[in-house]
C-alpha positions in Angstrom: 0.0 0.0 0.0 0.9 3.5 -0.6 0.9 5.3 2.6 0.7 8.8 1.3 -1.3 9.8 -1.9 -1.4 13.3 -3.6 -4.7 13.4 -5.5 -6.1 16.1 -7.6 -9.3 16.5 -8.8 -10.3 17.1 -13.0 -13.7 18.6 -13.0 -15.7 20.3 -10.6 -19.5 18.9 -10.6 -21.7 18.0 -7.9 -19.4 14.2 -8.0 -16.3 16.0 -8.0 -17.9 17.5 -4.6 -18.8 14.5 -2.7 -15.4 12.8 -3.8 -13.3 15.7 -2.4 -15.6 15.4 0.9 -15.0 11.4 1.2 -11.4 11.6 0.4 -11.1 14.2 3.6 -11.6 10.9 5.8 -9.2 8.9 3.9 -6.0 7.2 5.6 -3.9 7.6 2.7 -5.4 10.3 0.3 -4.3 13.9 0.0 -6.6 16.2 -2.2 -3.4 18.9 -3.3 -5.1 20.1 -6.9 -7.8 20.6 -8.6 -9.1 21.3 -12.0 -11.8 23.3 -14.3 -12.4 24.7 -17.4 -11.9 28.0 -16.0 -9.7 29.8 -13.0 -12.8 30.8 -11.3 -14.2 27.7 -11.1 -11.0 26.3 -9.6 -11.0 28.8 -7.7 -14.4 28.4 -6.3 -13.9 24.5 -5.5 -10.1 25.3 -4.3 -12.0 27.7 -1.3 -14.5 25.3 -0.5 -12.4 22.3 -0.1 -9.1 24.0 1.1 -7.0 23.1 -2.4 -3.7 24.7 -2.6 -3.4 24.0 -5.9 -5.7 25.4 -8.9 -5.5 25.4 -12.3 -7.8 26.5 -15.1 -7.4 24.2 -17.3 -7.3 20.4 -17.1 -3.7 20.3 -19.4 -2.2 22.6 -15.8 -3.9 20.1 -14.0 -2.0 17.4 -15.5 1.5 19.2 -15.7 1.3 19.7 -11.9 4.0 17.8 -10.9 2.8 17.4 -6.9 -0.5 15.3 -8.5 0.6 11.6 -8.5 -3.2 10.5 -9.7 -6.4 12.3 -10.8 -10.2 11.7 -9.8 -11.4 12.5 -13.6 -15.4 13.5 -12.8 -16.2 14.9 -16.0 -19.1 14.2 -18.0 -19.3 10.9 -19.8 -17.9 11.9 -22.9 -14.6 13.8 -21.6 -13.6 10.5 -19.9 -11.6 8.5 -22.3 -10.2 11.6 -23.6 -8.5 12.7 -20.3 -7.7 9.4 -19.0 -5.8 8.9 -22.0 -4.0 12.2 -21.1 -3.9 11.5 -17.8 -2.2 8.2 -18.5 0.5 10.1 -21.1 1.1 12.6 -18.4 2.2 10.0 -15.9 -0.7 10.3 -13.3 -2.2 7.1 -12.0 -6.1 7.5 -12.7 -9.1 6.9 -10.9 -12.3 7.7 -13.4 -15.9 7.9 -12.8 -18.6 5.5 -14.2 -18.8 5.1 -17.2 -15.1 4.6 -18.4 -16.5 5.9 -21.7 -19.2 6.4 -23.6 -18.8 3.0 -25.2 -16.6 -0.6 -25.5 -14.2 0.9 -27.7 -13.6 4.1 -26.0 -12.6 2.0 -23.1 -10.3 -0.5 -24.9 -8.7 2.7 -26.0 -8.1 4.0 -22.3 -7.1 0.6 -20.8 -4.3 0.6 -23.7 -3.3 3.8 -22.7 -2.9 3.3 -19.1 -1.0 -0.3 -19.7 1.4 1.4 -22.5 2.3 4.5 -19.8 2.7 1.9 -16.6 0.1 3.7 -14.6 -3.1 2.3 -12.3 -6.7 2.5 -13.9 -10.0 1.8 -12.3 -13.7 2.6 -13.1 -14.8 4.1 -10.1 -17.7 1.7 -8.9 -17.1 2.6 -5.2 -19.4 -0.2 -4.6 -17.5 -2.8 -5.6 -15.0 -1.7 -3.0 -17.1 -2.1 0.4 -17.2 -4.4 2.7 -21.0 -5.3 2.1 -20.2 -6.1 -1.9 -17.5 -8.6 -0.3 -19.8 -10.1 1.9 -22.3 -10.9 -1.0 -20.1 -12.1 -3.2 -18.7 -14.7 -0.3 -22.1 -15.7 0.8 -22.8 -16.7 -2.9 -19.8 -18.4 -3.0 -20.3 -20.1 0.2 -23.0 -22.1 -1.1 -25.8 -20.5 1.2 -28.4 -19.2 -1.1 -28.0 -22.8 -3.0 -27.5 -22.4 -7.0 -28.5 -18.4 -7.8 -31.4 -18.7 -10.5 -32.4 -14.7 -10.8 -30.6 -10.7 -9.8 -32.9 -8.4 -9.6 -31.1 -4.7 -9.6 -32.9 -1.6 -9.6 -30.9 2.2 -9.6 -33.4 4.7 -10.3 -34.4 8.0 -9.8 -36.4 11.2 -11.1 -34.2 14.5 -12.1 -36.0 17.8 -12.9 -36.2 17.5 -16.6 -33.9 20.0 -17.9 -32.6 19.0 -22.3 -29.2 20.7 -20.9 -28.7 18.6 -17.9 -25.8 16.0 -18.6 -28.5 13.4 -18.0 -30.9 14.7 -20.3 -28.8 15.3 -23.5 -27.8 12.7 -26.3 -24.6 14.8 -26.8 -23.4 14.8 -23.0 -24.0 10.7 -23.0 -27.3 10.9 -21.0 -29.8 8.6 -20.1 -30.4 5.9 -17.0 -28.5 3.6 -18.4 -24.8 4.8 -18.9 -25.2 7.0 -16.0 -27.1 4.1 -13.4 -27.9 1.3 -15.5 -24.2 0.3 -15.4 -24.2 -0.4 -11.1 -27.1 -2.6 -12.2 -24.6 -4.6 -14.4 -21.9 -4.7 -12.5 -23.8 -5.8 -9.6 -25.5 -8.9 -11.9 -22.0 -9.6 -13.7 -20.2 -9.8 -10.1 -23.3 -12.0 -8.7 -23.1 -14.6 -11.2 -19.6 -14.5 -11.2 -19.5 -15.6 -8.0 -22.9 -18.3 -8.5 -20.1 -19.8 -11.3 -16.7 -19.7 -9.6 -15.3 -16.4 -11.4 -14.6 -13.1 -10.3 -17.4 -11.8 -12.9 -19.2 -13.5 -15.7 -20.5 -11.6 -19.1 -24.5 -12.4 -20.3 -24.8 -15.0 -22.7 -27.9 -13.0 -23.5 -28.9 -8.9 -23.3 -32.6 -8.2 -23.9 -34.4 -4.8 -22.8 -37.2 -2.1 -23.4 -36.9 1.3 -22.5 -39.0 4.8 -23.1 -36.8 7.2 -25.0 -37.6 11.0 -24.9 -39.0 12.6 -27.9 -36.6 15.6 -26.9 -33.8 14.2 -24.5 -33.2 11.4 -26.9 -31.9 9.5 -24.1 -33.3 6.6 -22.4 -35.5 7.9 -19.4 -36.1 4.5 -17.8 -35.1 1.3 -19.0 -35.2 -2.3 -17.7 -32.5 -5.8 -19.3 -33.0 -9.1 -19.0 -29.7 -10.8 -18.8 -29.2 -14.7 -19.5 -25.9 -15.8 -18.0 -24.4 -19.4 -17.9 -25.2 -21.6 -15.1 -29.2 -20.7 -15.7 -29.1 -17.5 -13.9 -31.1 -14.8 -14.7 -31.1 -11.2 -14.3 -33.7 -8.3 -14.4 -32.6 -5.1 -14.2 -33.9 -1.3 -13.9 -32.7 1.8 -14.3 -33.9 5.3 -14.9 -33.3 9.4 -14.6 -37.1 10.2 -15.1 -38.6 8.0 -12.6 -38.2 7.0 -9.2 -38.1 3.8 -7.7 -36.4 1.6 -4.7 -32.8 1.0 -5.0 -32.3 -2.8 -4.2 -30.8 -5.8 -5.2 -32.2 -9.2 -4.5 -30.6 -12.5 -5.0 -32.8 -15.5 -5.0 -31.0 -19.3 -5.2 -32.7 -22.9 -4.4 -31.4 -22.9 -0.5 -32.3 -19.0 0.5 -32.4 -15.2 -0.6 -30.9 -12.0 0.3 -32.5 -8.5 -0.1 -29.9 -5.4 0.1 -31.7 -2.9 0.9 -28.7 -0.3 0.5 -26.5 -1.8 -2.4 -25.0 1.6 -4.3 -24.5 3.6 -0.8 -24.3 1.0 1.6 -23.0 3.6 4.6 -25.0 6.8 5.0 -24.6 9.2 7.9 -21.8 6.2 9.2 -24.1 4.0 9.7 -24.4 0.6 7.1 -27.7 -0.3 5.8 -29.2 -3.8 7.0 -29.5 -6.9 4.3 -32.2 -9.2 5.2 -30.9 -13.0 4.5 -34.1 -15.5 4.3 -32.5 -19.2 4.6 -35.7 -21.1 3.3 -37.2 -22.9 6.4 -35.0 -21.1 8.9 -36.4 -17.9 10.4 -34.9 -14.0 8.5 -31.9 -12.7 10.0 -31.1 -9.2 9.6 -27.1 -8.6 8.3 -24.8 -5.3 8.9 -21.5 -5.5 7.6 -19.2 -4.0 10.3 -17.2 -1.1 8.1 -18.8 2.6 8.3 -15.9 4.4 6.5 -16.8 6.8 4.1 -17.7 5.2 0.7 -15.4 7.9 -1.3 -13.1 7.4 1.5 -12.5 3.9 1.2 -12.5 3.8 -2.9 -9.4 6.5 -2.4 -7.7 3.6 0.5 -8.7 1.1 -1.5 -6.9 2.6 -4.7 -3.5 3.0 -2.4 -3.5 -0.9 -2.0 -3.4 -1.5 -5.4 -1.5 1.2 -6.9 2.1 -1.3 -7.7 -0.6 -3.5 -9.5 -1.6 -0.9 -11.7 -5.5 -2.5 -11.2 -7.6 -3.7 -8.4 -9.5 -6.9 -8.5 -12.9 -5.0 -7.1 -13.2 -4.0 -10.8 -10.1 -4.9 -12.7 -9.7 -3.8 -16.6 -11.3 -7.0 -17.7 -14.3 -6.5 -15.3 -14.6 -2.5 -16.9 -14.2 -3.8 -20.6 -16.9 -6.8 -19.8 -19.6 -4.1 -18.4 -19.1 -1.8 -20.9 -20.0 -4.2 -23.5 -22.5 -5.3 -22.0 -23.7 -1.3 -21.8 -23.2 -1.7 -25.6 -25.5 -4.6 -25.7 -28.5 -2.8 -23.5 -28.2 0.1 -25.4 -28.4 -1.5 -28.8 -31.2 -3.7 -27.6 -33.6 -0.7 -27.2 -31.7 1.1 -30.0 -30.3 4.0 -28.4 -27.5 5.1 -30.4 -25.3 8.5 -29.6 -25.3 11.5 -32.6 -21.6 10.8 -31.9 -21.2 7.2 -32.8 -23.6 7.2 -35.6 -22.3 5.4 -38.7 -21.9 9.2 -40.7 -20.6 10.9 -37.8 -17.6 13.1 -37.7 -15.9 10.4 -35.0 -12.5 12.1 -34.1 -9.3 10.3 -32.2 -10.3 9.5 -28.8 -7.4 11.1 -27.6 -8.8 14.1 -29.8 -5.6 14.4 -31.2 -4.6 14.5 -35.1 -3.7 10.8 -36.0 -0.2 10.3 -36.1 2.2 7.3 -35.9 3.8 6.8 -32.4 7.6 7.1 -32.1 9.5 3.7 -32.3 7.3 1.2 -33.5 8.0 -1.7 -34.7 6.3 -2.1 -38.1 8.0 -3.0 -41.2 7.2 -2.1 -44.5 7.6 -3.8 -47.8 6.6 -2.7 -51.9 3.9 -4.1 -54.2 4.8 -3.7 -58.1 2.3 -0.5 -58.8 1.7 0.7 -55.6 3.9 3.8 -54.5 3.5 3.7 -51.2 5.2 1.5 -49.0 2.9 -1.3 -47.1 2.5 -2.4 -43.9 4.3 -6.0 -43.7 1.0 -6.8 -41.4 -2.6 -5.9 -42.7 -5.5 -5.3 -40.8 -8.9 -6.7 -41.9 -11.8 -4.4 -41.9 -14.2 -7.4 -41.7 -15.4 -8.0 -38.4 -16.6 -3.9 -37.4 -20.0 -3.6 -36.3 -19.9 0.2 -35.3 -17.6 3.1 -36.4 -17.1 3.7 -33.1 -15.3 0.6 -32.5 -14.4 0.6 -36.5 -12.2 4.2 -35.9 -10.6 3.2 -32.1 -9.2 -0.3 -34.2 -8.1 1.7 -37.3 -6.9 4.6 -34.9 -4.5 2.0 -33.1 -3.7 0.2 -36.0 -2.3 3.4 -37.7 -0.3 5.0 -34.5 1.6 1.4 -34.6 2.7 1.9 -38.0 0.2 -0.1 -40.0 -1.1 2.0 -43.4 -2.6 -1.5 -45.1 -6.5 -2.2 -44.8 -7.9 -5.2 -46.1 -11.9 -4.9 -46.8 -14.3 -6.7 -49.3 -17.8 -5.8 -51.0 -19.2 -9.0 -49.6 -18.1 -7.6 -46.1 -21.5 -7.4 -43.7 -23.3 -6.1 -46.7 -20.9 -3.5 -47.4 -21.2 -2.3 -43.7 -17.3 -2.6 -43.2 -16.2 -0.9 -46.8 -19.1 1.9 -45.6 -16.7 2.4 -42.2 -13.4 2.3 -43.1 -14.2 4.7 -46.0 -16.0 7.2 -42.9 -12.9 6.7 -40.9 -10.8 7.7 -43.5 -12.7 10.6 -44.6 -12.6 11.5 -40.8 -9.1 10.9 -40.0 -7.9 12.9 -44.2 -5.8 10.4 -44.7 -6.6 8.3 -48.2 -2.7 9.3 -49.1 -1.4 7.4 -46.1 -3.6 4.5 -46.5 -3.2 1.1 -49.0 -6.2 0.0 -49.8 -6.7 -3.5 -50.0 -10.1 -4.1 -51.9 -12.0 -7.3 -52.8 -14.8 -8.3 -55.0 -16.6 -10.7 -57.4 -16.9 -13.1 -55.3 -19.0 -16.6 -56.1 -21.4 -16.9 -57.3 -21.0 -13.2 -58.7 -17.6 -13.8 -60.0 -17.7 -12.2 -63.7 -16.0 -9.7 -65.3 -19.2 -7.9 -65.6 -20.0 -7.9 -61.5 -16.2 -7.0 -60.9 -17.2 -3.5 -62.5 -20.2 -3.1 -61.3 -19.1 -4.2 -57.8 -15.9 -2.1 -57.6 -17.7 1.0 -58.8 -19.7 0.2 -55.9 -17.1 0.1 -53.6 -15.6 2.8 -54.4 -18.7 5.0 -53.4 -18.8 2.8 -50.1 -15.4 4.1 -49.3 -15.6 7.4 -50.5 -12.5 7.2 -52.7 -11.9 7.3 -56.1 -9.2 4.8 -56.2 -7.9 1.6 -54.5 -4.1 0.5 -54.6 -4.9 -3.1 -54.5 -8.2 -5.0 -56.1 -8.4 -8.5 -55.8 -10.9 -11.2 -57.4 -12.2 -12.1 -54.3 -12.6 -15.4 -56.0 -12.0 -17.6 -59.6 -14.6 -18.5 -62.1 -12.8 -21.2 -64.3 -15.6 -21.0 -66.9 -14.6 -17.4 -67.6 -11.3 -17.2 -69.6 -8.4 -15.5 -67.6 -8.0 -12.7 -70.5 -11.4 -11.5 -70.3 -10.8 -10.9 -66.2 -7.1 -9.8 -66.9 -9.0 -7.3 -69.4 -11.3 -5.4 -67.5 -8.9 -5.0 -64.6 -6.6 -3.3 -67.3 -9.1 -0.8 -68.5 -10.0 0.0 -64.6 -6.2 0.1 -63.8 -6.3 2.6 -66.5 -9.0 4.9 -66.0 -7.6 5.3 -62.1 -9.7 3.2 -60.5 -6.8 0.7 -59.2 -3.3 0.9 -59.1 -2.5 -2.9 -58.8 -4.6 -5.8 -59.0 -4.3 -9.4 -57.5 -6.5 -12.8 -56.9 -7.9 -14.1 -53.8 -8.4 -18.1 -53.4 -7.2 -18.3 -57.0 -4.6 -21.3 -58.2 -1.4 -21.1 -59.2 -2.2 -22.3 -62.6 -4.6 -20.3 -62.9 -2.3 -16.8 -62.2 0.2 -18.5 -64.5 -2.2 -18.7 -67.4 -3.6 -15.5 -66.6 -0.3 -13.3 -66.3 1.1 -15.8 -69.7 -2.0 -14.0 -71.4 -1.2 -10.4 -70.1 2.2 -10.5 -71.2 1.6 -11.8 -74.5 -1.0 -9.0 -75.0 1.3 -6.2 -73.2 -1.1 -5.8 -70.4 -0.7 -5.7 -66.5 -1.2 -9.0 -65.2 -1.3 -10.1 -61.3 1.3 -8.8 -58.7 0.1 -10.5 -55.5 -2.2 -13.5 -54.6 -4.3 -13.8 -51.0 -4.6 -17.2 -50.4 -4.3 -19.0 -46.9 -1.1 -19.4 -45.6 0.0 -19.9 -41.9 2.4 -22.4 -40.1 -0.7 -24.7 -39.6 -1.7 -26.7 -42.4 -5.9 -26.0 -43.3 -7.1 -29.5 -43.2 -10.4 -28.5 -44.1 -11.3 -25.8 -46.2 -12.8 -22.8 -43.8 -15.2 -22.1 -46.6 -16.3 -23.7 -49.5 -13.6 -22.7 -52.5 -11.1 -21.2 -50.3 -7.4 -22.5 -51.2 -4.2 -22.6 -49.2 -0.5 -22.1 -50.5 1.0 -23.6 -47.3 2.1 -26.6 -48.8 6.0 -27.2 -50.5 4.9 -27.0 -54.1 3.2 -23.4 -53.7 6.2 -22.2 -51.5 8.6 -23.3 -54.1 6.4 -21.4 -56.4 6.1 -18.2 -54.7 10.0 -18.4 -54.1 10.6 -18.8 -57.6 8.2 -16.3 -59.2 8.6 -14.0 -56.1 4.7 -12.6 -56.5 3.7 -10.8 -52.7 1.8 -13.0 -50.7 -1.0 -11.6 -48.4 -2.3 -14.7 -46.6 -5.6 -15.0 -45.0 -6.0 -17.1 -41.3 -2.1 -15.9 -40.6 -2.7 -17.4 -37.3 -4.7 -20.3 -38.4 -7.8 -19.1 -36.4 -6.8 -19.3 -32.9 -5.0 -22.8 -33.7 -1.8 -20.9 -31.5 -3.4 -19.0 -28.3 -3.7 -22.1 -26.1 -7.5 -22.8 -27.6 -6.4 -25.8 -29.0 -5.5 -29.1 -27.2 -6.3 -32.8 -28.4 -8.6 -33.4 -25.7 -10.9 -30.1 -26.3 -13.4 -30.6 -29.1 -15.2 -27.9 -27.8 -14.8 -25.1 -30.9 -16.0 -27.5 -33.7 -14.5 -25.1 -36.7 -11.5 -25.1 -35.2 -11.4 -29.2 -34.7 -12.4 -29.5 -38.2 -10.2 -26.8 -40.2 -6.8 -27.1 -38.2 -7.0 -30.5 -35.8 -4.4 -32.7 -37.2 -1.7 -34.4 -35.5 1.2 -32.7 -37.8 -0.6 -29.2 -36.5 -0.2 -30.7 -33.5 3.6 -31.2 -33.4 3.7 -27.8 -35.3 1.7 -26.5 -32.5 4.2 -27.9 -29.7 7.4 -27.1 -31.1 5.8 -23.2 -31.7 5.1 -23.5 -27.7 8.7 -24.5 -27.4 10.4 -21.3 -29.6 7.9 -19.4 -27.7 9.1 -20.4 -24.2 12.7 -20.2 -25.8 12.2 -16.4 -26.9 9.9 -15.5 -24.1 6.9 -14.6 -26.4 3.9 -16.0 -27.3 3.3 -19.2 -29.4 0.6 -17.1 -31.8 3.8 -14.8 -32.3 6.1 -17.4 -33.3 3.5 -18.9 -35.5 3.0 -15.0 -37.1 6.8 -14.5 -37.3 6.7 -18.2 -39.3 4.8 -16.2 -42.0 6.9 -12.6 -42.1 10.4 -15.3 -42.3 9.5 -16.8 -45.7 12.1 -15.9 -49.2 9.4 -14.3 -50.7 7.5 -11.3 -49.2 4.7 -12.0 -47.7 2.2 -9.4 -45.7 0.1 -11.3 -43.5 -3.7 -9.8 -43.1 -5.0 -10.2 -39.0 -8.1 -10.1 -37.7 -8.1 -8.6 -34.1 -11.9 -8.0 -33.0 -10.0 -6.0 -29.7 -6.9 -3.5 -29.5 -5.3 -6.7 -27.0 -5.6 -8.6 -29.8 -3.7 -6.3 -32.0 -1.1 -5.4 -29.5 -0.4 -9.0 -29.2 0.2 -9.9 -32.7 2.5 -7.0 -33.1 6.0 -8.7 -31.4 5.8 -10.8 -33.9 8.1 -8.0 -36.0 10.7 -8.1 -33.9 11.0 -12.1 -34.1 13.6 -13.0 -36.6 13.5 -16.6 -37.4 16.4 -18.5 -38.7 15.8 -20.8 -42.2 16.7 -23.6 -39.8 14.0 -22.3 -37.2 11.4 -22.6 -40.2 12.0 -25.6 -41.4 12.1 -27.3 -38.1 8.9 -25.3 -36.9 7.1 -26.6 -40.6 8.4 -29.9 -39.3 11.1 -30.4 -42.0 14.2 -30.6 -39.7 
């Protein structure tokens, strides 16, 4: 524990108020700065809570070297944004509920904090008290028998004002982001607990909620949440209505009714829980500790501050809820102006994008394309939001990366209709490679290519792409009427190099042979899977691999760029796969095999060797090969991403791949 604890305060509302009075009471907590938008408004907070230190801006806030971690109490959608400051400025952070406005905005901050060293938490004082602690071990205790429903109600009516934070789409408003998320927690944490884990996300998120005509916010709302182990949980929330704040836990053996769940002390005094053991006359529980709430969040904080995260509501347990925010919100279709799929998104950092000093990316060239590319390539196939779509692309940038692989087929054109937002948002189409796709079966024709990449091109608001690729082959359509059209759109603009995906090496042969003997452009790279696993079964119908000897004695000799699909064969390398688990039936019946296998064990070995991960070793396989090769990734989460990046620095010996392909 750290004994002594200079806090200071950024943002002065009505939460910023209560925190400075708890944190008066704490053993370890020192309130030494605060502050505002404004020197006045310092000023007044600084008088009324005996500050010695006030700033009128948050960036002097920041730069005041006495602050060794900031309270951030701003409204919803200024969190991210300063904790990501706070984080670069070397300040250990403690940040109201929400984290962010959304999922994404939270991977961005919990990134942030583990890239700068410093401690992170959500501030769910809650979660902290004695009386959550209790629950959680009389659940675990067996007590209440097998937990089969939560019931979790934070509710309450506000003067309706459309310029109250709680009333207004743009300031993140409604019950649910600013209540609804001590509901989740508490549910997450219960069944959690009813399972053996420290939380446990819904299988399931259903809900209903009135939305104002003119707030545009959810005014009351209620989920149902489904979570393993048949547990059920109903929650409500609201900023329009009053109700009781409880939670009740119901189980086979017994139930418990917290009267007091949120605020558990008032006036130092705790707030009875009624336990009901079925059969057995109700006994009335008090939990011992009437510290300040605030108070013991700040002593709690001290404890952890070396491990950079507590377990009352680790980064995992923050990034969990939020999704499950997501999930509640998109259930009753509440969607922010900010994260709609036209909005003007910026950085969440609000910052210009720029590449971060010393990364580790390398680059390589593709015959037509001027720009260097990103040795790794990130798919833009799996975004459901731009939200989560510009915090991915964001990273993916700042690490170096400038190659984007997207397809028409993509969600319905969802994902070309995002990346080409982000990259009207961010003004950067000169920075980026484009890696198109289209014409895929049964559509494959040299009619549907045009139609489809004209298409496309209007999705992503560009004129051009730098690479287009048949997405797939038609063998009944001769290779010079393909190699044709892509000429005539190479040379109206429209491309700047052109490739095939899942197509055979015959078939590029014959087509290129045709190109040459015409004088026209024929292929310069070819996207078919490729990974230090072998695909035992195709992952879709008419997808082809060039993992075997005769395609890598092909691509050696002809030296044509590689951008392999399933890199990392699919999660065959992060410790998902094991011969007795048969749990993940795609991956049993793509990559089980016992050569994988062996591949799989002597990539767990290098790994151990190296002191990096096996999924690294197995990405580092691909990058090592004698012809160049840029691998395309598929991270749904920035962890994802930052763990597929060490595989740049891994330099592989030709005796380290052959024995790792199993040929030594």
């Amino acid at each position: 524990m750290v004994e002594h604890l200079a806090w200071g305060i950024l943002g002065t509302g009505t939460i910023a108020g209560i925190f400075a009075e708890g944190l008066a009471e704490s053993r370890t907590g020192k309130l030494v700065a605060v502050g505002s938008r404004t020197l006045t408004g310092a000023d007044a907070f600084g008088e009324r809570w005996h500050i010695p230190h006030r700033h009128g801006s948050y960036e002097e806030l920041l730069a005041d070297e006495e602050v060794q971690i900031v309270y951030i109490s701003t409204p919803h959608p200024l969190h991210a944004e300063w904790a990501i400051k706070a984080a670069e400025a070397g300040k250990h952070i403690l940040c109201e509920k929400p984290l962010a406005l959304n999922h994404a905005e939270a991977m961005a901050v919990i990134e942030a904090a583990r890239r700068n060293d410093v401690f992170l938490m959500e501030a769910f004082m809650y979660r902290c008290h004695a009386q959550t602690t209790y629950l959680t071990e009389l659940i675990r205790s067996g007590t209440l028998g097998d937990v089969r429903m939560i019931e979790a109600t934070f509710s309450f009516a506000t003067t309706f004002d459309p310029d109250d934070r709680l009333l207004n789409n743009a300031l993140g408003g409604g019950g649910i982001l600013d209540v609804g998320g001590y509901c989740v927690s508490m549910a997450r944490l219960i069944a959690g607990a009813a399972t053996g884990k420290p939380f446990v996300d819904p299988v399931q998120v259903s809900g209903a909620a009135h939305i104002g005509p003119i707030s545009r916010v959810d005014e009351y709302a209620v989920a149902t949440l489904t979570f393993p182990g048949d547990i059920i949980a109903q929650l409500f929330c609201g900023v329009q209505l009053r109700a009781e704040d409880s939670v009740r836990i119901y189980g086979t053996k017994g139930s418990i009714v917290v009267s007091a769940p949120w605020l558990p002390v008032r006036n130092g005094v705790n707030s009875p829980m009624l336990l009901n053991r079925y059969g057995q006359k109700e006994q009335e529980v008090t939990v011992a500790n009437t510290q300040n709430l605030y108070a013991n969040e700040a002593d709690t904080v001290a404890s952890y501050i070396a491990q950079r995260q507590t377990p009352y509501m680790s980064w995992d347990d923050t990034l969990g809820n939020m999704q499950t925010l997501d999930r509640w919100r998109a259930a009753i279709g509440l969607v922010y102006d900010a994260e709609r799929p036209n909005a003007q998104v910026p950085t969440v950092h609000k910052r210009p994008l720029a590449v971060r000093p010393n990364t580790t990316m390398k680059y390589g060239r593709i015959p037509g394309v001027a720009k260097p590319v990103s040795r790794l390539v990130l798919g833009a196939d799996n975004q459901e939001t731009l939200p989560h779509a510009s915090v991915m692309f964001d990273d993916f940038f700042e690490q170096g990366g400038n190659c984007i692989d997207t397809a028409y087929i993509y969600r319905d054109g969802a994902c070309e209709k995002l990346l080409g937002q982000w990259i009207k948002n961010r003004g950067i189409r000169e920075q980026i490679v484009l890696l198109d796709k289209g014409a895929h079966t049964p559509n494959c024709t040299p009619e549907k290519l045009t139609s489809q990449l004209l298409e496309s091109l209007e999705r992503l608001q560009t004129d051009y792409v730098d690479i287009y690729m048949l997405h797939r082959d038609n063998p009944e359509v001769p290779v010079g009427e393909f190699i044709s059209v892509l000429n005539e759109h190479k040379a109206a603009g429209r491309v700047r190099a052109f490739g095939g995906s899942n197509w055979s090496l015959s078939r590029i042969e014959a087509a290129n042979a045709w190109a040459k003997q015409h004088g026209m452009t024929g292929f310069v790279a070819l996207s078919n899977n490729f990974s230090l696993a072998r695909m035992v079964d195709p992952v879709w119908a008419g997808c082809l691999s060039a993992s075997d000897a005769a395609s890598r004695a092909w691509l050696t000799k002809t030296g044509m760029a590689l951008f392999p699909w399933s890199s990392q064969a699919r999660g065959f390398f992060t410790g998902r796969a094991r011969p007795d688990d048969r749990s993940d039936p795609e991956l049993v019946r793509c990559w089980y095999s016992d050569d994988n296998f062996l591949r799989l064990e002597r990539a767990n070995a290098l790994a151990q060797k190296r002191g990096v991960l096996p999924i690294n070793i197995a990405l580092a396989y691909v990058l090592a090969q004698p012809f160049p090769t840029f691998p395309l990734i598929g991270p749904r989460t920035l962890s994802e991403t930052r763990t597929s990046l060490p595989a740049l620095s891994i330099e592989l010996t030709p005796d380290e791949v052959r024995w790792l392909n199993l040929e030594k």
